[in-house]
N, C-alpha and C positions, 0 to 999 in steps of 0.2 A: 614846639611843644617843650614844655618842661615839666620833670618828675621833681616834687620836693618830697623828701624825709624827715621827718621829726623824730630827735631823738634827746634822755636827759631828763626827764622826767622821773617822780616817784613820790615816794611818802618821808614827809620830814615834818622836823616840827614847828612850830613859830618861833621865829629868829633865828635860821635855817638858811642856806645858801642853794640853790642848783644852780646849775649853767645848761640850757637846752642850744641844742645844734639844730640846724637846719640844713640838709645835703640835697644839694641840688642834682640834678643830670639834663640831660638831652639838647640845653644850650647851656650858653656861659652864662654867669650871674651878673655879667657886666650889663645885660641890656636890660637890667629891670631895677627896679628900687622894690625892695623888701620890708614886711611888714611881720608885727607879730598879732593877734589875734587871740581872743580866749572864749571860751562860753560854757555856765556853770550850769550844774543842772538847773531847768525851769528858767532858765533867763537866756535872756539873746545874745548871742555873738558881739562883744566888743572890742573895740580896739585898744591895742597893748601899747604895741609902738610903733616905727618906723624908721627907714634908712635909706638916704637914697643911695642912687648905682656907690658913687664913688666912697660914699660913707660920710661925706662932707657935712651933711646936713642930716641931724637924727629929731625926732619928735617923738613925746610918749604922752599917754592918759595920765591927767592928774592923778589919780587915783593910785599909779605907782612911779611916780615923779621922783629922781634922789632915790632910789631904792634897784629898781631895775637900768640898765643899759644893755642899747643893742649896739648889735659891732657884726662886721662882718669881712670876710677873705677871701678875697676875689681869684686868689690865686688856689685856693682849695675848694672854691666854689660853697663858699658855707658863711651863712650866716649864724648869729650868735643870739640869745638872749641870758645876760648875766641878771639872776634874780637873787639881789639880798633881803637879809630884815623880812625875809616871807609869813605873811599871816593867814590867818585861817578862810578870811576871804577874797585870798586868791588861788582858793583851791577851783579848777576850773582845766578842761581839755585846752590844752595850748596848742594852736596852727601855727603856717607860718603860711604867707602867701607870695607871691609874687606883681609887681604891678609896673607901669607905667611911668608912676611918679608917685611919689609917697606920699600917701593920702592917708586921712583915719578913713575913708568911706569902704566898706568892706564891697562892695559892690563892683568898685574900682580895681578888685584885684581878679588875674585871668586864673590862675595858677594855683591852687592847695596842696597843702599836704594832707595827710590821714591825720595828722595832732596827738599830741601825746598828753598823759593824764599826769597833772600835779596835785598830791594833796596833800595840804597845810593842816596838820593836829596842831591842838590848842594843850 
């Protein structure tokens, strides 16, 4: 079983930076490859990014390609998402999940957090 926490979130403006954390518990973060996740009001849950166990291999949605990176520390048990250049819509509950293998397929992940709220003023 694993507990994630989302944390890092809040209100900022367009072209605006956060860095949201993800804190793990109840196993290590080495046996999963991590993801990020978002979903805005009225619209469905999409995928943000992804990372596998070792960090080796990352993948992200077009849509914040060059702008966001994930990273994560296996040795504090916490994944990362650095968000630059933030606009208006990506204001949206951010998760973070845990999985298998790093996949966009949100289905494919065992593990959630509760997500935290980001919102982008224009």
């Amino acid at each position: 079983q694993v507990q994630l926490v989302e944390s890092g979130g809040g209100l900022v403006q367009a072209g605006d930076s956060l860095r949201l954390s993800c804190a793990a518990s109840g196993r290590t973060l080495t046996s999963y490859a991590m993801g990020w996740f978002r979903q805005a009001p009225g619209k469905e849950r999409e995928f943000v990014a992804a990372i596998s166990w070792s960090g080796g291999s990352t993948y992200y949605a077009d849509s914040v390609k060059g702008r966001f990176t994930i990273s994560r520390d296996n040795t504090k048990n916490t994944v990362y998402l650095q968000m630059n250049s933030l606009k208006p819509e990506d204001t949206a509950v951010y998760y973070c999940a845990a999985a298998r293998t790093a996949v966009p397929d949100s289905r494919r992940y065992s593990y959630w957090g509760q997500g935290t709220q980001v919102t982008v003023s224009s």
